[in-house]
N, C-alpha and C positions, 0 to 999 in steps of 0.2 A: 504494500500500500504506500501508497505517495503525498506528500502531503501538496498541496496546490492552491495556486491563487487563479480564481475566475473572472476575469476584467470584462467589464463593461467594453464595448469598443468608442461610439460618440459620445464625447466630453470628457471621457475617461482616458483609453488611450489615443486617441485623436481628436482635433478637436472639432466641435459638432457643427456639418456645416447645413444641418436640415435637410432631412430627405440626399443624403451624398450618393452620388452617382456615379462622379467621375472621377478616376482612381488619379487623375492629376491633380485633383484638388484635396487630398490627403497631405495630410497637416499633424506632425503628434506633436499632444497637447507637452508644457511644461514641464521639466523633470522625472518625463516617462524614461528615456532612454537609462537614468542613473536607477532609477527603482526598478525596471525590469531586470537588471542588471545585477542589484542588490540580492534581490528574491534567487535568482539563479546561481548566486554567488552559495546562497545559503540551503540550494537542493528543492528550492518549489518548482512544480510545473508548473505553467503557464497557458490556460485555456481561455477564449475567448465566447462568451456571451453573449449575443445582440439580437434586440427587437429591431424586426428590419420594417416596419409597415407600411414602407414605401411599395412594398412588393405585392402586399395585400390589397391595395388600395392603388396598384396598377401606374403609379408613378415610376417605377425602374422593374429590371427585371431581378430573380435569383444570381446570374450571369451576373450583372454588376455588382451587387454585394460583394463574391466571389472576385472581382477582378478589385474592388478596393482594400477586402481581407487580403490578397496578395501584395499589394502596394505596401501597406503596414506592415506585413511581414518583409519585405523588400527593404524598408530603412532600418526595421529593426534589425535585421542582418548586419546591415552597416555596423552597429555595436556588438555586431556577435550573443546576440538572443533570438528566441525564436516564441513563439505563440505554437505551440503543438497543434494545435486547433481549431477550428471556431465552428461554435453553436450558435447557429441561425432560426429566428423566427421570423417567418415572412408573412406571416399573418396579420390583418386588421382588427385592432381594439373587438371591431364587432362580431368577429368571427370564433370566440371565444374560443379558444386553443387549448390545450393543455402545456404550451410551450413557452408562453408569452408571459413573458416576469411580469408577476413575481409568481407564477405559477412557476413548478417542480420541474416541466418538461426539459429542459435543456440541461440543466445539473444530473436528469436521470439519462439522458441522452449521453454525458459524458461520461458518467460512471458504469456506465455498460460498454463504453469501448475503454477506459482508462481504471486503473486500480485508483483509489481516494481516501485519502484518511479522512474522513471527514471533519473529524474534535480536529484536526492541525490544519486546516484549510477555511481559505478565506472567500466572500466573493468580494468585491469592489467597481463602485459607480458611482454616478454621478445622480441618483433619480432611487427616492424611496424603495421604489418596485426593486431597486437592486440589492440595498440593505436587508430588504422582506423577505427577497430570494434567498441572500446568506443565511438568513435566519430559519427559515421552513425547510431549508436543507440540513438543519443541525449543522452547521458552520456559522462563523464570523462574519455578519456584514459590516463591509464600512462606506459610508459615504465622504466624497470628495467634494471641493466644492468648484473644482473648473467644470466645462460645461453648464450645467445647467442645477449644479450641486448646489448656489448659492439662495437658490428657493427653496431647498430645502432644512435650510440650517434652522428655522425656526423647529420646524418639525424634529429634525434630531435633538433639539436645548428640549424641548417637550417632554419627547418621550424618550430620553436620557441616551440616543445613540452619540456612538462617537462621530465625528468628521473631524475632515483635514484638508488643506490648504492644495495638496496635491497629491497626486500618485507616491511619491518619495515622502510626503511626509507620514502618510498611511504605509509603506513598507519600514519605516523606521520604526513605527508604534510596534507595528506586529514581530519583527525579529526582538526590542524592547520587549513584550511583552509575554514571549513565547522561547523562554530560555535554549528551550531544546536548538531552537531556530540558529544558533548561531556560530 
């Protein structure tokens, strides 16, 4: 079993350019490079998460998801990391899925092709629905607040989750907090 972190892909590790399309306009956000980097350093896997709803609701295809998951894995390379995977949901809000965070679908999607420790894995985003995921998968959610994470800071002071400022500051908390991690 592997311990792992599950990233949100817009706002989180890219930053979010609404309905993204075009793998030219892939952009990672702040301080991804050194935190992906960190976590790898210290033995997590690296899986990727994303509601695509663009796909559901006919504004891009599957095909392009795929060509910008590649792009993001193309500069992460650059730093010598890699994203093992990415869990897609191309479904619309209305079409009620079982895949679309913060439902279970994509964390059960990875865990059937990847071993998981769960207690030692994290997910991480930018948007409640991602913290909720961590959480209903019996793991760690943490929210960020690039992307879209800055509307949710009221809500984690609320209901006592943590956030952070970026990607790296959330992988500092988590090897801090998780002895074995280091």
């Amino acid at each position: 079993m592997t311990k792992t972190v599950f990233l949100d892909r817009d706002g989180t590790v890219i930053v979010d350019k609404h309905y993204l399309s075009d793998p030219a306009a892939v952009e990672l956000e702040r301080c991804v490079e050194e935190a992906l980097v960190l976590f790898r350093t210290h033995g997590y896997r690296l899986i990727g998460v994303t509601n695509q709803s663009g796909v559901g609701r006919g504004y891009f295809q599957l095909s392009d998801v795929a060509a910008c998951n590649r792009r993001v894995d193309e500069l992460l390379a650059a730093v010598g990391v890699a994203v093992e995977a990415w869990f897609v949901c191309p479904h619309a809000p209305h079409q009620l899925c079982a895949c679309r965070k913060p439902m279970p679908g994509l964390i059960e999607q990875a865990r059937a092709k990847f071993d998981v420790t769960v207690e030692k894995s994290f997910v991480i985003g930018d948007k409640d629905v991602d913290v909720m995921l961590g959480e209903s998968s019996g793991m760690g959610g943490l929210l960020v607040t690039t992307g879209s994470g800055g509307t949710y800071v009221d809500w984690a002071d609320t209901t006592g989750r943590p956030y952070f400022a970026n990607l790296l500051d959330a992988a500092h908390y988590i090897l801090a907090s998780n002895p074995e991690s280091r």
